[in-house]
C-alpha positions, 0 to 999 in steps of 0.5 A, a space after each residue: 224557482 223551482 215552482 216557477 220552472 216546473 209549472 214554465 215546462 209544464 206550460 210548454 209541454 201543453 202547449 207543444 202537444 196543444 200544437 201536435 193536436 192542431 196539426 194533426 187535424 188539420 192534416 185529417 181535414 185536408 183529406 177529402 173522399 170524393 164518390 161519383 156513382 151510386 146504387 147496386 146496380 153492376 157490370 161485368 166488363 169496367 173497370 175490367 172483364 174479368 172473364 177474358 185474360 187481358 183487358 184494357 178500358 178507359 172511363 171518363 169522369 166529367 168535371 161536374 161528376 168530381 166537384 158534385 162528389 166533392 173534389 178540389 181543383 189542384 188536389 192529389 188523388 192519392 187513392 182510387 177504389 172501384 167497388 167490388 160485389 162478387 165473382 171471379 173469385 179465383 183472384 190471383 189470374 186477374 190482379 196484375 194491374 197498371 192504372 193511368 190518371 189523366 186530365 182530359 177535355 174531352 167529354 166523350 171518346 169519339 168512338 171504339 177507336 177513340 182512345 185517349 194517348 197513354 202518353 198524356 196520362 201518368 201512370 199511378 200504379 202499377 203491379 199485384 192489386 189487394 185481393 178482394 172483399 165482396 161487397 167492399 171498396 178495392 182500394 189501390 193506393 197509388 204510388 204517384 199521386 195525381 193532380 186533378 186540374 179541374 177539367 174531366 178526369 180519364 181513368 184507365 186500367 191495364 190488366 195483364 194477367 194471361 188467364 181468368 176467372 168468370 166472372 167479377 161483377 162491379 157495382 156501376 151507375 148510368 147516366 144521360 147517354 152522351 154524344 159518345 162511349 164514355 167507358 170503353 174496353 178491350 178484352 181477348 184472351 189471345 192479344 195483350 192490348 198496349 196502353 200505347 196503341 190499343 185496338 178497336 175496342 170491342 165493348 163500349 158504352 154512352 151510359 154506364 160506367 164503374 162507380 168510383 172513390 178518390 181519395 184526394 189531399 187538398 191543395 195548397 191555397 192559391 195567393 196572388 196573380 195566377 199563372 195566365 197559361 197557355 190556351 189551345 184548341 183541338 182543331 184549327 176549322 171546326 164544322 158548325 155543330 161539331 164539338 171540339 176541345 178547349 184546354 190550358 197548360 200552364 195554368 195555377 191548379 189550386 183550391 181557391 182557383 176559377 176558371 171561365 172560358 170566353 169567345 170573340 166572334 169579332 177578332 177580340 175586339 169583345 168577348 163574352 163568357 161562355 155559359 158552363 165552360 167554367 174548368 180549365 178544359 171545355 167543350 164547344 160548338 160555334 157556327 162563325 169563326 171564333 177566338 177563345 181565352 180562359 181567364 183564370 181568377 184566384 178568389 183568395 186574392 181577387 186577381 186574374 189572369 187571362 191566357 192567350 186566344 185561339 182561334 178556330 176558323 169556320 169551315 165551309 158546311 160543304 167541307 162538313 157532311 158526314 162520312 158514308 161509304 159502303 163496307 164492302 166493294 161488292 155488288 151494288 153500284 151506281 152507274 148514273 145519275 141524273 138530276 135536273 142538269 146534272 147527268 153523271 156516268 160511271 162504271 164498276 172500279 171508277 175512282 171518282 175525283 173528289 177527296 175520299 173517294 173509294 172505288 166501288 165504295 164511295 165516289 165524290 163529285 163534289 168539285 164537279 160542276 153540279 146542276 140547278 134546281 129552282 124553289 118551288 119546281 117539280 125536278 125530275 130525276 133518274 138512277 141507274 142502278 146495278 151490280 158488279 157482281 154476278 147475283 141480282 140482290 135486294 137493296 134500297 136507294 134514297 138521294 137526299 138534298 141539303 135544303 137549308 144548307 146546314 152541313 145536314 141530309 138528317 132534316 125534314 123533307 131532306 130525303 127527296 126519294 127513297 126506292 123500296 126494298 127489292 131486288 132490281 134486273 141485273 145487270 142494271 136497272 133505271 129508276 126514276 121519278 120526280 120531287 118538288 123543291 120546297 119553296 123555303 130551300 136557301 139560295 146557293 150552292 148546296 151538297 147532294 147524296 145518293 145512297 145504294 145499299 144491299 140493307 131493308 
């Protein structure tokens, strides 16, 4: 007996340590480096530009970026590390931090102005960051771990020390330029920017950003029928070629979990996978009014589930050109315009009736009847041109015509005249001319934009 009861303890010591062992390299396996960026390259200003006393930047990290460095969907970030490889080694005037995560769809900021709301990213740290090693990943251990959701990743850093130290310089890595800054920053040594309501960003960047480590848990296994959420678009009316975002609250965010958007240009009546839209966000572009859904698919158990549609309406390609004004209200203005029948008069200070119209900036007559012109004419044309001020400066003109009615002045052959570089008689001065319609212009209505500017 006593044989038998020390080889049975002996047994279930084993086993239990046996047991200990698994557990404990399960919990090793579950933990997953991912690294976006690489090489030795650097940059002084992202994450923070160490030589200014308070900065603010945001960086975005795309999808494709997350799962080629190895990240789950639905899996904690419970560290963030940048590289840092030398400089600005009086530590201790740049190391109070506040850093943000968030899930976003967008693939770009819109511009300097862009940022993306403090409100719909977590703070994840927050106070004194380690001190640096040269040539060494900072890690940051975050106090509340983030759930990356699948889509691209914002990372933003809030520098709050009022001095500083010339200058770090952070390893970095370039890529394809895209529509937009994916790294912005603003850096003063006077203006402590708020998360909640940056200013204008004074460096910004469409290639270059910090490289990056997250150390992320995996998440736990989808099973069953996954949660269909809820799907929303950026914007009701979307201009052809403009992209918007496509995004799902709601939604299962585990490993095991796909996702696929799909778009009906026939009211749902059919829809059709978009090819790439394969996160739980998207950016898209359409050309017809369209609806979207996401369906969501757990690949442990085979089952979907897919959201409700959005629809985005078209918007009318007259709606749709890009903004262009004058940065100043001084000098140059147009007094009339003349083309084919259209004859149209102002004088300095007119606020023209249109949406957006900016006295002495820009004049929008687009809800005046306008003139016909024919494929194939000769159209003449004529300009009257002069100043509001009390100096004749040198200037150039062009008046561009949206041939193919795209929503575009940018295409061949839309530049129909373009006045050389010079000064003209002050007050004012005609110039005039002619140009021929091409014979491939579409039929109908279609925009026309006269530019005056004090530029070669």
């Amino acid at each position: 007996m006593k044989q038998t009861n020390y080889n049975t303890r002996t047994i279930t010591r084993w086993l239990l340590s046996l047991a200990m062992m698994v557990l404990s390299l399960n919990l090793s396996l579950a933990q997953t480096t991912v690294t976006i960026g690489s090489g030795t390259t650097t940059s002084s200003f992202y994450p923070i530009y160490t030589c200014y006393g308070y900065n603010y930047s945001q960086q975005i990290y795309t999808s494709a970026e997350m799962i080629a460095g190895g990240a789950i969907p639905g899996g904690q970030i419970t560290q963030v590390k940048f590289f840092y490889n030398s400089g600005g080694t009086s530590f201790a005037l740049w190391n109070n931090w506040q850093v943000y995560l968030g899930n976003t769809a967008l693939g770009n900021f819109t511009g300097t102005t862009g940022w993306i709301s403090s409100a719909s990213m977590t703070s994840v740290f927050n106070g004194n960051i380690p001190t640096p090693v040269a040539g060494t990943w900072l890690t940051l251990n975050l106090t509340t771990p983030f759930t990356w959701t699948g889509g691209n990743l914002v990372v933003a850093v809030d520098e709050n020390t009022p001095s500083y130290s010339c200058t770090a310089a952070w390893r970095s890595f370039t890529t394809t330029a895209a529509a937009g800054p994916r790294s912005i920053l603003y850096y003063s040594d006077v203006t402590n920017p708020s998360p909640a309501a940056p200013p204008t960003a004074n460096n910004s960047n469409t290639t270059t950003r910090s490289q990056l480590q997250l150390t992320m848990t995996g998440g736990a296994a989808c099973s069953g029928a996954p949660n269909a959420g809820t799907a929303s678009a950026s914007v009701g009316t979307a201009c052809a070629g403009t992209a918007f975002n496509l995004s799902a609250t709601g939604i299962t965010s585990a490993s095991g979990m796909s996702y696929q958007w799909q778009v009906s240009t026939n009211g749902g009546s059919t829809w059709t996978n978009i090819p790439g839209a394969t996160t739980s966000s998207a950016s898209v572009t359409q050309s017809v009014a369209s609806s979207y859904q996401l369906v969501s698919t757990c690949t442990n158990s085979g089952q979907s589930a897919t959201s409700n549609a959005v629809a985005v309406a078209q918007n009318p390609f007259l709606n749709c050109y890009p903004a262009s004004n004058a940065t100043s209200t001084a000098d140059e203005e147009i007094f009339n315009v003349t083309v084919g029948n259209i004859n149209q008069s102002s004088v300095c200070g007119t606020l023209a009736p249109g949406a957006g119209s900016i006295a002495n900036q820009y004049s929008n007559y687009k809800g005046v009847a306008g003139g016909i012109i024919y494929k194939g004419n000769t159209e003449p044309f004529s300009l009257t041109l002069g100043y509001c001020g009390t100096t004749a400066y040198s200037n150039m003109a062009a008046i561009y015509i949206d041939y193919n009615q795209n929503g575009s002045f940018t295409d061949a052959g839309e530049a129909v005249y373009t006045k050389p570089y010079g000064a003209l008689t002050f007050p004012s001065q005609v110039v005039s001319g002619t140009f021929v319609v091409p014979a491939t212009a579409a039929t109908g209505i279609t925009g026309m934009r006269i530019v005056y500017v004090e530029s070669s």
